[in-house]
PDB file of N, CA, C and O in Angstrom, chain B, residues numbered from 101:
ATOM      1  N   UNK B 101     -32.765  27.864  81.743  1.00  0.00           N
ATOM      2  CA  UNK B 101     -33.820  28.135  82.707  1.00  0.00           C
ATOM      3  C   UNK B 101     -34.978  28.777  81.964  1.00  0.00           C
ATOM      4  O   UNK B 101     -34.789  29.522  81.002  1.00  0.00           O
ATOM      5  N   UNK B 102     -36.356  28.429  82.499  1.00  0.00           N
ATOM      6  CA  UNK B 102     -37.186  28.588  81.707  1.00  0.00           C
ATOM      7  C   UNK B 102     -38.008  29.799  82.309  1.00  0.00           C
ATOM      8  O   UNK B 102     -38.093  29.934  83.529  1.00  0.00           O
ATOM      9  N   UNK B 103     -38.673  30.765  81.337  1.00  0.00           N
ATOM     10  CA  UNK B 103     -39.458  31.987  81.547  1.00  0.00           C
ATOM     11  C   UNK B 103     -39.962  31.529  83.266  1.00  0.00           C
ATOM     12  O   UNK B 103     -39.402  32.042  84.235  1.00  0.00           O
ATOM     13  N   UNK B 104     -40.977  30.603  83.394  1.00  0.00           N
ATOM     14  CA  UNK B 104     -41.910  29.955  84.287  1.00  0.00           C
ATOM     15  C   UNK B 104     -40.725  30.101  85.884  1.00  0.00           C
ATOM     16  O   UNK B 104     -41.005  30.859  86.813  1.00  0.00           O
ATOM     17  N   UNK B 105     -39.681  29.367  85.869  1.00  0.00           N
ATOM     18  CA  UNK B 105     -39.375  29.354  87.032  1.00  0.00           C
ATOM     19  C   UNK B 105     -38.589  30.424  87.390  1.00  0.00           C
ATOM     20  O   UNK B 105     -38.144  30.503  88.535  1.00  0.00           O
ATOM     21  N   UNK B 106     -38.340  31.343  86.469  1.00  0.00           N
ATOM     22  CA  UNK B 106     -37.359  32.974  86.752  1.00  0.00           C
ATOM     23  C   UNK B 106     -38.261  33.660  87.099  1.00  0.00           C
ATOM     24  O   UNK B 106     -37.910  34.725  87.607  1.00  0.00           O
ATOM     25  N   UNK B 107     -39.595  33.429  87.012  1.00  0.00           N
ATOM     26  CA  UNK B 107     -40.801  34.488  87.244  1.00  0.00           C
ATOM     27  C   UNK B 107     -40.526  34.210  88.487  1.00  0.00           C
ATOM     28  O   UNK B 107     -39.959  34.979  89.264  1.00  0.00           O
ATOM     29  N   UNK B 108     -41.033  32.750  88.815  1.00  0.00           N
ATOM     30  CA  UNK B 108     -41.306  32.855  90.071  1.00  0.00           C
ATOM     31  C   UNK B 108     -40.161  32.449  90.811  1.00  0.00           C
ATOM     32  O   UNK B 108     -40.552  32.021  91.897  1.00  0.00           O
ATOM     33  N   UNK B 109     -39.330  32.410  90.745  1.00  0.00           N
ATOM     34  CA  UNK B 109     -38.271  32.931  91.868  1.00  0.00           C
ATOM     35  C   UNK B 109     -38.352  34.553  92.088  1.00  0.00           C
ATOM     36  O   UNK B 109     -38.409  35.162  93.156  1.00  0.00           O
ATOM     37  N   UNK B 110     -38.341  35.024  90.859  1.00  0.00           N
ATOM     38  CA  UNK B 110     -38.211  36.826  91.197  1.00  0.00           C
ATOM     39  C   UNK B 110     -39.994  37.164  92.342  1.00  0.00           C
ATOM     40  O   UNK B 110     -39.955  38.063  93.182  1.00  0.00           O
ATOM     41  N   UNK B 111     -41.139  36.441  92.182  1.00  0.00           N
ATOM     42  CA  UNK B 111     -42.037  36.550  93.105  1.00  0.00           C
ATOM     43  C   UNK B 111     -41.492  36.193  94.256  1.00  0.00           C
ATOM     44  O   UNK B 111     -41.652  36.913  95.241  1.00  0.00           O
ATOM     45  N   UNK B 112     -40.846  35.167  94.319  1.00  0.00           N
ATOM     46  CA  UNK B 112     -40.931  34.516  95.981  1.00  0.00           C
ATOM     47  C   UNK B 112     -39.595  35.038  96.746  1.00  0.00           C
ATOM     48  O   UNK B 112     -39.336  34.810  97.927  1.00  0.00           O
ATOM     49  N   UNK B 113     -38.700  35.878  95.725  1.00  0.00           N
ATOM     50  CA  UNK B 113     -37.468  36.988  96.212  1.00  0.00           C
ATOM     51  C   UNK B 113     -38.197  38.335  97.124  1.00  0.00           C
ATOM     52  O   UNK B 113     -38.016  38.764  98.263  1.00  0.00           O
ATOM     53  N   UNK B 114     -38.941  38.662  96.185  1.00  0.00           N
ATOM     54  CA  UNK B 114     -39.996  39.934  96.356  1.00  0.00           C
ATOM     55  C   UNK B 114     -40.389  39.945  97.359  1.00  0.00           C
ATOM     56  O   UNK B 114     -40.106  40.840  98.155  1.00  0.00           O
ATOM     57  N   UNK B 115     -41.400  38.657  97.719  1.00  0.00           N
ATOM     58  CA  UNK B 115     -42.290  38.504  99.016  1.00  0.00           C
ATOM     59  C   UNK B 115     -41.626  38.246 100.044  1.00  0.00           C
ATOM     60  O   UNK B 115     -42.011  38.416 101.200  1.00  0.00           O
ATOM     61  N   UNK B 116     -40.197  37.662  99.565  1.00  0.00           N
ATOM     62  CA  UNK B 116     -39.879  37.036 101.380  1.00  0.00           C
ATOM     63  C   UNK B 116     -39.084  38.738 101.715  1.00  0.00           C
ATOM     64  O   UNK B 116     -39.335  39.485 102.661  1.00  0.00           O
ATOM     65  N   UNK B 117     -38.297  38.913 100.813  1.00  0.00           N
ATOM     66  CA  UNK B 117     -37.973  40.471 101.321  1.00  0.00           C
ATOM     67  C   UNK B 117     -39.106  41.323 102.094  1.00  0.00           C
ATOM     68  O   UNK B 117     -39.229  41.718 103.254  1.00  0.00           O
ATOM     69  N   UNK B 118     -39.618  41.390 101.310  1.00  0.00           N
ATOM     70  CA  UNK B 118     -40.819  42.005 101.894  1.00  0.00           C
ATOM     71  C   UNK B 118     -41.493  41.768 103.528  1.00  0.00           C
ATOM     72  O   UNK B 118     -41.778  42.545 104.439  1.00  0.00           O
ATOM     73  N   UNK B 119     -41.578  40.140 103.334  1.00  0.00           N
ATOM     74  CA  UNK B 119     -42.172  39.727 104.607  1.00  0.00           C
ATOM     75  C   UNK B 119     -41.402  39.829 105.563  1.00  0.00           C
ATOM     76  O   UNK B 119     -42.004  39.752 106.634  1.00  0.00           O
ATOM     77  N   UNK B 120     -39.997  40.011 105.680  1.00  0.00           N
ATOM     78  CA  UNK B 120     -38.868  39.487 106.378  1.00  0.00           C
ATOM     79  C   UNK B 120     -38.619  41.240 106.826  1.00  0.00           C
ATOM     80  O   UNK B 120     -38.217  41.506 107.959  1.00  0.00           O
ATOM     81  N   UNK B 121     -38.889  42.285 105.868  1.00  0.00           N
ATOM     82  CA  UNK B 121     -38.745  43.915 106.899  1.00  0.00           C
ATOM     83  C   UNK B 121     -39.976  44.014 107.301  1.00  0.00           C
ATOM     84  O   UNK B 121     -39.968  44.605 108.381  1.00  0.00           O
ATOM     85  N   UNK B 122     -41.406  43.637 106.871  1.00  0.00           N
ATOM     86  CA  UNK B 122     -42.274  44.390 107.988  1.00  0.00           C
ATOM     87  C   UNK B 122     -41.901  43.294 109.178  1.00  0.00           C
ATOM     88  O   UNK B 122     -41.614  43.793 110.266  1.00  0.00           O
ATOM     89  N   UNK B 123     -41.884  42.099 109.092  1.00  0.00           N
ATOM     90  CA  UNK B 123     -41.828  41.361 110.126  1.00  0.00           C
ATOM     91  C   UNK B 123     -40.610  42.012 111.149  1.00  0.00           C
ATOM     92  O   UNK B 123     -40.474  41.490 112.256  1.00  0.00           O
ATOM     93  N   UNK B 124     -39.978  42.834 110.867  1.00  0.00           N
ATOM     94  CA  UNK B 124     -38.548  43.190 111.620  1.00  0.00           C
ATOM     95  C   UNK B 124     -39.115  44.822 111.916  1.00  0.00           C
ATOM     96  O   UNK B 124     -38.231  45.593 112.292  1.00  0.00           O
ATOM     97  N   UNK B 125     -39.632  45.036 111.864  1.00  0.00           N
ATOM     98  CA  UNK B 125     -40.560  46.960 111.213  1.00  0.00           C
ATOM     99  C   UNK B 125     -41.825  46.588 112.534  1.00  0.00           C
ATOM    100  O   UNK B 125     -42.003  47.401 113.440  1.00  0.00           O
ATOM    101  N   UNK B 126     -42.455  45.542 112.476  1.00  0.00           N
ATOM    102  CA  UNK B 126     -43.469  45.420 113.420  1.00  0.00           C
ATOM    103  C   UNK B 126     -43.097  45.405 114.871  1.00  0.00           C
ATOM    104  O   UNK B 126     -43.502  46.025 115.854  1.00  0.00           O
ATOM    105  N   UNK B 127     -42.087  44.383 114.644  1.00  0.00           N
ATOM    106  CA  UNK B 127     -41.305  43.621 116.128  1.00  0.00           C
ATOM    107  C   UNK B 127     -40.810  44.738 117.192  1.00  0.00           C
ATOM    108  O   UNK B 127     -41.110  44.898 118.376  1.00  0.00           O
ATOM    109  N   UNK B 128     -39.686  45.659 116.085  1.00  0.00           N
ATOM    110  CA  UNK B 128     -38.975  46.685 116.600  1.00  0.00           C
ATOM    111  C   UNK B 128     -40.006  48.113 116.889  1.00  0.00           C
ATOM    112  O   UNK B 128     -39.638  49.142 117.457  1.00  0.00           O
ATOM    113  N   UNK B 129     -41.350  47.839 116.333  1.00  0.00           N
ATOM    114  CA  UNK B 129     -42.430  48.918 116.831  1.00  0.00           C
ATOM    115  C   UNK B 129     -43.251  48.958 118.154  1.00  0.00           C
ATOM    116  O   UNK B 129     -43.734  49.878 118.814  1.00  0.00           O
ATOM    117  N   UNK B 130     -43.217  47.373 118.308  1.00  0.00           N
ATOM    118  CA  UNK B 130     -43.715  47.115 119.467  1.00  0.00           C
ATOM    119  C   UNK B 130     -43.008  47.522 120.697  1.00  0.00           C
ATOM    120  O   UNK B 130     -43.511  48.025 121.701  1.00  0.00           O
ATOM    121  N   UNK B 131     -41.067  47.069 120.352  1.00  0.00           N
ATOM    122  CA  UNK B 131     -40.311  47.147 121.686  1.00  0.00           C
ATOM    123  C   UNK B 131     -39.976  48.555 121.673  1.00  0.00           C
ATOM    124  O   UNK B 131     -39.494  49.009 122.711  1.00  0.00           O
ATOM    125  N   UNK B 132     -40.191  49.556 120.396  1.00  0.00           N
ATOM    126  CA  UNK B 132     -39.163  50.776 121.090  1.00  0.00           C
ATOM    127  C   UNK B 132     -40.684  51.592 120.798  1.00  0.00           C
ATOM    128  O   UNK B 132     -40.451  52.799 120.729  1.00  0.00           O
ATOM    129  N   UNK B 133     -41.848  51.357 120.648  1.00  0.00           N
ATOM    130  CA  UNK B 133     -43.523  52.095 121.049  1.00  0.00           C
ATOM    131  C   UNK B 133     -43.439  53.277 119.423  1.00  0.00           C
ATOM    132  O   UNK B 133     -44.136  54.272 119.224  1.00  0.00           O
ATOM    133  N   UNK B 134     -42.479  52.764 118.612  1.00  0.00           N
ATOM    134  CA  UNK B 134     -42.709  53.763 117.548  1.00  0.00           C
ATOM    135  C   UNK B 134     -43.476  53.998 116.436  1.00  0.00           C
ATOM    136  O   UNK B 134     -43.340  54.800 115.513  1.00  0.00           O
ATOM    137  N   UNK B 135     -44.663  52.805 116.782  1.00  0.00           N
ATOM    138  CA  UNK B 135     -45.762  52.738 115.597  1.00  0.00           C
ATOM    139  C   UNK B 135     -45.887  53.970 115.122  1.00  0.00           C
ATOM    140  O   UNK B 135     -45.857  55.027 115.751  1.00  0.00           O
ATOM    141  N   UNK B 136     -46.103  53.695 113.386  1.00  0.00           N
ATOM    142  CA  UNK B 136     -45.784  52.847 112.499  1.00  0.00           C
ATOM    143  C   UNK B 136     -44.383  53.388 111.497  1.00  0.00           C
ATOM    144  O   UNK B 136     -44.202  53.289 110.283  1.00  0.00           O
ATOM    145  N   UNK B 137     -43.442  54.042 112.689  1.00  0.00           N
ATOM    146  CA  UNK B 137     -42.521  54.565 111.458  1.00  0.00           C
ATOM    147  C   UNK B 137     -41.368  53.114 111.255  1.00  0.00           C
ATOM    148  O   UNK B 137     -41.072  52.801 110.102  1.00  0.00           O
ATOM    149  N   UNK B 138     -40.901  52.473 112.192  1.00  0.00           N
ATOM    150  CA  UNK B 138     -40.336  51.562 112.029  1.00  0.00           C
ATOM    151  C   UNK B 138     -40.551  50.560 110.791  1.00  0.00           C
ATOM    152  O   UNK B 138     -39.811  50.305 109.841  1.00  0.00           O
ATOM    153  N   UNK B 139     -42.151  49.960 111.229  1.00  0.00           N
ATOM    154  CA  UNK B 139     -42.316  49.295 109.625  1.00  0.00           C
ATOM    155  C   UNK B 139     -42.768  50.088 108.763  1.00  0.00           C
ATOM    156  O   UNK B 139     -43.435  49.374 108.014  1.00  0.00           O
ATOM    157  N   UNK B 140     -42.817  51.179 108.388  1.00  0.00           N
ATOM    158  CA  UNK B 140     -42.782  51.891 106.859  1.00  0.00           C
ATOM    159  C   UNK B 140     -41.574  51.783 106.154  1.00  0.00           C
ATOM    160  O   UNK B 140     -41.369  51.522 104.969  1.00  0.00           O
ATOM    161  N   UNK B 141     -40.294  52.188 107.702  1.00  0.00           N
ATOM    162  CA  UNK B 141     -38.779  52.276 107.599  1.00  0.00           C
ATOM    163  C   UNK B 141     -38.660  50.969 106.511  1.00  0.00           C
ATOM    164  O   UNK B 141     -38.875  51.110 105.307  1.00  0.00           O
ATOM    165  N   UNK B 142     -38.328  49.833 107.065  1.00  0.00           N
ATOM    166  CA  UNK B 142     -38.483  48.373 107.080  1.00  0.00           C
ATOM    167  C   UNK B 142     -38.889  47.567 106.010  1.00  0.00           C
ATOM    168  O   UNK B 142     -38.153  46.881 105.301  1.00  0.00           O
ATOM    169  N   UNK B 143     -39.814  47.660 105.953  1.00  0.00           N
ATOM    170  CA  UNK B 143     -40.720  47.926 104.649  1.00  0.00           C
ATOM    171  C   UNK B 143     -40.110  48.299 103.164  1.00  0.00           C
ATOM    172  O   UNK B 143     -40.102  47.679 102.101  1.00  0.00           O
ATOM    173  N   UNK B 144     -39.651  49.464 103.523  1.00  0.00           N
ATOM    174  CA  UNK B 144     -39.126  49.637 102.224  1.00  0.00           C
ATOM    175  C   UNK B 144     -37.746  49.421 102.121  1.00  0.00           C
ATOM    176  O   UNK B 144     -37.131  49.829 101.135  1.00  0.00           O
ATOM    177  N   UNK B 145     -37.078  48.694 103.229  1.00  0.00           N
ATOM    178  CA  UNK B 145     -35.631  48.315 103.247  1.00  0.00           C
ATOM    179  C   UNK B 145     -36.026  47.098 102.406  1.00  0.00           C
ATOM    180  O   UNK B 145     -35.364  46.908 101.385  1.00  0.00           O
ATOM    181  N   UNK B 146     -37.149  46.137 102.739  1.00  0.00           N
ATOM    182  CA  UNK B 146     -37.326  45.239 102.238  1.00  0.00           C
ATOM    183  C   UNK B 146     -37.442  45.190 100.590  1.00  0.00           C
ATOM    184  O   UNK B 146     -36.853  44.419  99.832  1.00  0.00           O
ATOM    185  N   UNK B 147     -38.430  46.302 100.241  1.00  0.00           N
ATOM    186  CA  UNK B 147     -38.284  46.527  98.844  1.00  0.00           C
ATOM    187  C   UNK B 147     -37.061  46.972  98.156  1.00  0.00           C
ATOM    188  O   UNK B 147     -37.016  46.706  96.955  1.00  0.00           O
ATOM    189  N   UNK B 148     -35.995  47.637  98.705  1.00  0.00           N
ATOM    190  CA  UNK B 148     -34.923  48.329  98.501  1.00  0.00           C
ATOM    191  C   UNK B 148     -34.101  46.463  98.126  1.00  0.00           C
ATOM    192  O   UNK B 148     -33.709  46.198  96.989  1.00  0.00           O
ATOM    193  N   UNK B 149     -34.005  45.514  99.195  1.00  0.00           N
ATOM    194  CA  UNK B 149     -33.261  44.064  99.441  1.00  0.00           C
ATOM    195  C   UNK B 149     -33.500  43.765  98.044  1.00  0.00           C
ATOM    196  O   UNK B 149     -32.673  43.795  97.133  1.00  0.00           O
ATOM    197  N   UNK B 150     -34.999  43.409  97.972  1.00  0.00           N
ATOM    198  CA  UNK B 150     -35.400  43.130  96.829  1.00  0.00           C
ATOM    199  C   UNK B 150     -34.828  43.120  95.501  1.00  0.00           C
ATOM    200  O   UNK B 150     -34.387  42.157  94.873  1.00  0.00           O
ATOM    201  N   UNK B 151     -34.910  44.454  95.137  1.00  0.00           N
ATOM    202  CA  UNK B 151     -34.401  44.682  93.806  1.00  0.00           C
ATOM    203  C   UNK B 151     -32.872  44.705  93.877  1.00  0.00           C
ATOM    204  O   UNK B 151     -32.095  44.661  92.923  1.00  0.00           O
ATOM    205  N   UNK B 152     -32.566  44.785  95.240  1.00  0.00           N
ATOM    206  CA  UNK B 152     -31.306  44.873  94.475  1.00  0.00           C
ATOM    207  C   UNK B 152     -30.830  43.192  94.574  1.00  0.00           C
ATOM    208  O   UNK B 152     -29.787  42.997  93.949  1.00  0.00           O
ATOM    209  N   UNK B 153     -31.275  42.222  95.094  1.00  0.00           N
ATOM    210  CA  UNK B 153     -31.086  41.103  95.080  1.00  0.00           C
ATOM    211  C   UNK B 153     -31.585  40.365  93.875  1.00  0.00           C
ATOM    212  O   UNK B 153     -31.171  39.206  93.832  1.00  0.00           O
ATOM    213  N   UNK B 154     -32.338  40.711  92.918  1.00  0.00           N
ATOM    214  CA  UNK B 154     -32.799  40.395  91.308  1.00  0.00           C
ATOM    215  C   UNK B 154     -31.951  40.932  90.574  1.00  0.00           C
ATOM    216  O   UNK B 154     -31.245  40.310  89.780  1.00  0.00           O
ATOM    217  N   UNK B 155     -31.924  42.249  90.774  1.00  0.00           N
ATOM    218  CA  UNK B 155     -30.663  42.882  90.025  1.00  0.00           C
ATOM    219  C   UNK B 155     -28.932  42.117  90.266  1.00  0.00           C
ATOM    220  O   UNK B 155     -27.973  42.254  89.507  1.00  0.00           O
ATOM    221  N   UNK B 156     -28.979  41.413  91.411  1.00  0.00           N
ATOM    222  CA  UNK B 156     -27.882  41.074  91.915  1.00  0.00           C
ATOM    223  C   UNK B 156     -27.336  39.706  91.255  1.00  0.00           C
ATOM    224  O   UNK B 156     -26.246  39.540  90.708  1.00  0.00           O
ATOM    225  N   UNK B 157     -28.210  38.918  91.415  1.00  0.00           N
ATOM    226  CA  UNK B 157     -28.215  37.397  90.464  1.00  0.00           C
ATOM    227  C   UNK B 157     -28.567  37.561  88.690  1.00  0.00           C
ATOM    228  O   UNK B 157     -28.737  36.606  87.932  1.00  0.00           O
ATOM    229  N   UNK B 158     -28.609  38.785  88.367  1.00  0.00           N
ATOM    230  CA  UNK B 158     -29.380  38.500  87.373  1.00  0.00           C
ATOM    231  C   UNK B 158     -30.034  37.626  86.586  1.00  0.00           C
ATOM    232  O   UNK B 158     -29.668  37.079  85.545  1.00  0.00           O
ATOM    233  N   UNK B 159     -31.829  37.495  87.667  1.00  0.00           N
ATOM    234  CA  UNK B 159     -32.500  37.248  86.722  1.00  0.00           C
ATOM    235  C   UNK B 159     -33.753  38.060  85.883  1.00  0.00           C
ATOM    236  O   UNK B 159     -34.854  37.741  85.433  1.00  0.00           O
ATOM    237  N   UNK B 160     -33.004  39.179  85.939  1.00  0.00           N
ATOM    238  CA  UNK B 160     -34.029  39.725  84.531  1.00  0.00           C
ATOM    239  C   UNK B 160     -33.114  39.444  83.688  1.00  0.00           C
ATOM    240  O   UNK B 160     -33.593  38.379  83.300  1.00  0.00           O
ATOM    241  N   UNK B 161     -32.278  39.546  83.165  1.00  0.00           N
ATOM    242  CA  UNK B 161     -31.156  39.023  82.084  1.00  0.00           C
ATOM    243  C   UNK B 161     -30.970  38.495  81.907  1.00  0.00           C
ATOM    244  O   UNK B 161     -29.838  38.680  81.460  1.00  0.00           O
ATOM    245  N   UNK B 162     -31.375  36.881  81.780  1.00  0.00           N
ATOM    246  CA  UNK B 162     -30.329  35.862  81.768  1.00  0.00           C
ATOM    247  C   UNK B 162     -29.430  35.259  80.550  1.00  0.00           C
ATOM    248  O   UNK B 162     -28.963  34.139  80.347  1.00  0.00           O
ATOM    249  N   UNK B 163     -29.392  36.465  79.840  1.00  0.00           N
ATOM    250  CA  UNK B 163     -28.235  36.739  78.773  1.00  0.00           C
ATOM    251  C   UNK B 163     -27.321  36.989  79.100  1.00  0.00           C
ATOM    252  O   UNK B 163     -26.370  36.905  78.323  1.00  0.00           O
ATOM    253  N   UNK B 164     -27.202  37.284  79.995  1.00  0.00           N
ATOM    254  CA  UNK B 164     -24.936  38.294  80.970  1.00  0.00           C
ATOM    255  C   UNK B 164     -25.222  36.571  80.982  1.00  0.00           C
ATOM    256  O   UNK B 164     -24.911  36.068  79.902  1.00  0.00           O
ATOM    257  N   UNK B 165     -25.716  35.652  81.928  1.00  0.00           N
ATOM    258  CA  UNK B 165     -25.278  34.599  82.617  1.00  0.00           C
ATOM    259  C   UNK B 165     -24.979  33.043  81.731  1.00  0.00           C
ATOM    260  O   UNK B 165     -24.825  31.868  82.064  1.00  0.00           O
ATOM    261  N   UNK B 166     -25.010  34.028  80.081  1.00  0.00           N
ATOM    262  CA  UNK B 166     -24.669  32.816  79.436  1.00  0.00           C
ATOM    263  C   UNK B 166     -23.020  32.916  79.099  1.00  0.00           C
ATOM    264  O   UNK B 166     -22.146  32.049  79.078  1.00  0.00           O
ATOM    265  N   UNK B 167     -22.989  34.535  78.817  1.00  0.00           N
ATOM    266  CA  UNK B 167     -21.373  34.864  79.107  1.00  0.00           C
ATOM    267  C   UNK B 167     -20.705  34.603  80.375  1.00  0.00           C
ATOM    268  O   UNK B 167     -19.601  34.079  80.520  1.00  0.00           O
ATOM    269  N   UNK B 168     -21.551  35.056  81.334  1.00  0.00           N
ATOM    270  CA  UNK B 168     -20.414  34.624  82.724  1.00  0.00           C
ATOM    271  C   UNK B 168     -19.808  33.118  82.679  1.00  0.00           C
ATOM    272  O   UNK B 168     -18.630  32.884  82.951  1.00  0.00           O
ATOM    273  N   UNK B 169     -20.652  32.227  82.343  1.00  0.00           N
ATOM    274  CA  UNK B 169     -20.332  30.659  82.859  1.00  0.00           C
ATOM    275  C   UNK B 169     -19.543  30.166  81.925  1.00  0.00           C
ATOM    276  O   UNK B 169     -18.946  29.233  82.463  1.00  0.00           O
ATOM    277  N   UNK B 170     -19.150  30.281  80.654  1.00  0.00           N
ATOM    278  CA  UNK B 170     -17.871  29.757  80.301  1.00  0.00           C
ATOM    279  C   UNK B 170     -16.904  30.609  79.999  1.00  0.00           C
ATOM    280  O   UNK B 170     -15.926  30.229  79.355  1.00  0.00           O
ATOM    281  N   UNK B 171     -17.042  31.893  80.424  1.00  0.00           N
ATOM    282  CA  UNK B 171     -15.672  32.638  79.624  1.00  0.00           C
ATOM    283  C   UNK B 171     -14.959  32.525  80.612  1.00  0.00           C
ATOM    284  O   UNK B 171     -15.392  31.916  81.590  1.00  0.00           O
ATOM    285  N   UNK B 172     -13.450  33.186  80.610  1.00  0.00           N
ATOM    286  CA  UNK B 172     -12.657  32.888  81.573  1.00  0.00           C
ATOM    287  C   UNK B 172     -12.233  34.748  82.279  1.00  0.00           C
ATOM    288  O   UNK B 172     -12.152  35.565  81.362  1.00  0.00           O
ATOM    289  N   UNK B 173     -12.130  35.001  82.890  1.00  0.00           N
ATOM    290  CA  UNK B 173     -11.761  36.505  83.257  1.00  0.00           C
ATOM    291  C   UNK B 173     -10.664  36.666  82.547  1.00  0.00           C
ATOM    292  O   UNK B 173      -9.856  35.751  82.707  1.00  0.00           O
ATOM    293  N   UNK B 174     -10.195  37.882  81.487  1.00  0.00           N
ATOM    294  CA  UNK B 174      -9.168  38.490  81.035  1.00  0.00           C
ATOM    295  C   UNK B 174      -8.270  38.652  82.007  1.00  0.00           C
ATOM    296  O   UNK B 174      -7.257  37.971  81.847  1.00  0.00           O
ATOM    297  N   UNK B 175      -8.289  39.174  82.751  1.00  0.00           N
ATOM    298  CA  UNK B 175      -7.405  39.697  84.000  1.00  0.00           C
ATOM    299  C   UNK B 175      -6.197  38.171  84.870  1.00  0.00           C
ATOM    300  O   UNK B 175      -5.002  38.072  85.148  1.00  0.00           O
ATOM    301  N   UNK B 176      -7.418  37.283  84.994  1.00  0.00           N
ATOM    302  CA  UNK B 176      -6.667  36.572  85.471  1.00  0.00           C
ATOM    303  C   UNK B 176      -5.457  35.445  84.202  1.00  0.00           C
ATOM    304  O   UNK B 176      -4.324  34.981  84.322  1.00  0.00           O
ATOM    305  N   UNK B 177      -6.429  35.424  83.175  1.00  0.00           N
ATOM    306  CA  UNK B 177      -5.307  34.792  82.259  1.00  0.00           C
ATOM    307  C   UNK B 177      -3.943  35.605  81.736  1.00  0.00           C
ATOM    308  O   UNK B 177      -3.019  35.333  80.971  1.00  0.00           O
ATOM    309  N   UNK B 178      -4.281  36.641  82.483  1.00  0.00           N
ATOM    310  CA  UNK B 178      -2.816  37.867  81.635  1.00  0.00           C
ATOM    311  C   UNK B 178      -1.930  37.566  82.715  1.00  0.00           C
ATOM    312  O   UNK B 178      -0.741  37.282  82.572  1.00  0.00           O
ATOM    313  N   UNK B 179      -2.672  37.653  84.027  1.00  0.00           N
ATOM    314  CA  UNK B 179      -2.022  37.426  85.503  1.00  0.00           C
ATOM    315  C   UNK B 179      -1.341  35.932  85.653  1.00  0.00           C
ATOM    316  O   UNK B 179      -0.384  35.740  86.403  1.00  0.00           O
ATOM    317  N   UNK B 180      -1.898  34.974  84.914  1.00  0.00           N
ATOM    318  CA  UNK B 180      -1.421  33.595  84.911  1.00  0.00           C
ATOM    319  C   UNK B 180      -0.331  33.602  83.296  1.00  0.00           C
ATOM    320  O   UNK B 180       0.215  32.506  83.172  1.00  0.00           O
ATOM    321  N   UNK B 181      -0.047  34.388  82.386  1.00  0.00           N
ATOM    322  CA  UNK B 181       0.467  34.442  81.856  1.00  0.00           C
ATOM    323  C   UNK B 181       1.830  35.207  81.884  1.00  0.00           C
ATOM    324  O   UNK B 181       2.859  34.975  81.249  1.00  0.00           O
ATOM    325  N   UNK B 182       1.478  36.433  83.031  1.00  0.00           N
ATOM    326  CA  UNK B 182       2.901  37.237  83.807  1.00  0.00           C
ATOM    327  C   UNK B 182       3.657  36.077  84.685  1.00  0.00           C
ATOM    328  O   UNK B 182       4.855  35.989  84.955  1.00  0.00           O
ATOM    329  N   UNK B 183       2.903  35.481  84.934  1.00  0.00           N
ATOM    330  CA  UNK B 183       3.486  34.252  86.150  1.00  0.00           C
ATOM    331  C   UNK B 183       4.456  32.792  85.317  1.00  0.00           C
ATOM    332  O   UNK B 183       5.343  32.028  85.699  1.00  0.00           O
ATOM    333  N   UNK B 184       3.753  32.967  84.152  1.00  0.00           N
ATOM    334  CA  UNK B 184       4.572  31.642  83.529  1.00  0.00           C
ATOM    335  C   UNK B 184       5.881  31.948  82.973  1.00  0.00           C
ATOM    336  O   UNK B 184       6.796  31.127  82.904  1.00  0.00           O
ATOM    337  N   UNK B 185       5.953  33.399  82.498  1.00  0.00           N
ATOM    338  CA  UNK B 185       6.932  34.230  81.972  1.00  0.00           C
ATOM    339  C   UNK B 185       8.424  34.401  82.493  1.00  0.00           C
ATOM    340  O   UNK B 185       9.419  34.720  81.841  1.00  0.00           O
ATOM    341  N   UNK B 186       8.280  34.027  84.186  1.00  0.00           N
ATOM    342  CA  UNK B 186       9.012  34.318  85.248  1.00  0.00           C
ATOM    343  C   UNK B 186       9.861  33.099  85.727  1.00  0.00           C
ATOM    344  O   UNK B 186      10.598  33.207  86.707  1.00  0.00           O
TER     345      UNK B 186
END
């Protein structure tokens, strides 16, 4: 995967988080009259989604994700190796 499209996935992660708590921050200000603490709330739930959803896939790294995809988990080959034993 190339620099170009990790950027912009991590932009269009950012923005929809973003757009998706004030849009939920506005809605819920209108029905319960609590302008504007709801979408400040909201808002930064969205930024909070955010990072941790970049952090979550890692794509600032995409060095872990050359190890994840072919190694095999330790754990389970010891676990499939207690099992053949038996």
């Amino acid at each position: 995967m190339g620099a170009v499209p990790a950027l912009t996935h991590v932009g269009i992660t950012i923005a929809a988080c973003i757009v998706v708590g004030v849009f939920i921050g506005r809605l819920l200000d209108r029905i319960l009259g609590t302008s504007p603490w709801l979408l400040i709330i909201f808002s930064l739930l969205g930024i909070a989604s955010a990072l941790r959803t970049i952090l979550k896939t890692r794509i600032v790294n995409p060095a872990e994700q050359k190890n994840d995809s072919g190694d095999t988990d330790s754990s389970q080959s010891t676990d499939n190796q207690r099992n053949e034993g038996e």
